[in-house]
N, C-alpha and C positions, 0 to 999 in steps of 0.2 A: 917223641911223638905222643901225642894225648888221645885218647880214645875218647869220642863226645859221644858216640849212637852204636848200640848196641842190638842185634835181632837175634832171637832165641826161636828156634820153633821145638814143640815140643808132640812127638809123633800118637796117638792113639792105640790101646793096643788090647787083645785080648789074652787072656790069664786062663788060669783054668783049664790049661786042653791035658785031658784025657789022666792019664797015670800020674802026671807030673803036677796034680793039683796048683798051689801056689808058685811052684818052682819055673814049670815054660811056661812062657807068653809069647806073642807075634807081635809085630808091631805092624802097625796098617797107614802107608803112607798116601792112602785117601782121605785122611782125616789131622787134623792139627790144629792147634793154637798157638798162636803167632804172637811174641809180642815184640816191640820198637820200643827201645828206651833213647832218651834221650838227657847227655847234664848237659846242664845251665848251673851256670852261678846264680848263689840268690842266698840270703842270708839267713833262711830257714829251708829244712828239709819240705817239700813240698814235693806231692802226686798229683798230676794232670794226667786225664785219661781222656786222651783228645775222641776214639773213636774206637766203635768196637762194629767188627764185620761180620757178615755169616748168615745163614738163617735164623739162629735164634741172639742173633745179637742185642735187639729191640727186648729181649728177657732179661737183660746183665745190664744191672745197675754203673751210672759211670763215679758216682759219688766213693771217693778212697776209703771212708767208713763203713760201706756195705759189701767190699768185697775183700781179699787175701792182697792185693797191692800194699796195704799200709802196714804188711807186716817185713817188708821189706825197708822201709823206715829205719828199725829195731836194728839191722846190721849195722855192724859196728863199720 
């Protein structure tokens, strides 16, 4: 079996409570970034960012050189 689509979500969270400085955090499951991967065969690594959702999604650039997807690339 070949795995082609992958979804990761990754939950939001608050740090910083009380005595435990750096150490607790909550994690807050009203909040998340969501991404969908998808392979394709193609003869060079290539990032397509088909869409981005949300209210501030119209802020995040889809271009793979302005944001942290092209450092995903670099894995080996």
């Amino acid at each position: 079996m070949v795995v082609t689509t992958i979804r990761v979500r990754a939950y939001a969270s608050i740090a910083n409570l009380g005595p435990g400085f750096d150490v607790l955090a909550l994690a807050i499951d009203s909040f998340y970034d969501e991404v969908e991967l998808k392979v394709k065969k193609h003869e060079k690594t290539k990032i397509l960012v088909e869409s981005i959702l949300g209210p501030y999604g119209t802020g995040i650039p889809k271009n793979e050189k302005k944001h942290g997807s092209s450092s995903s690339k670099r894995v080996p």
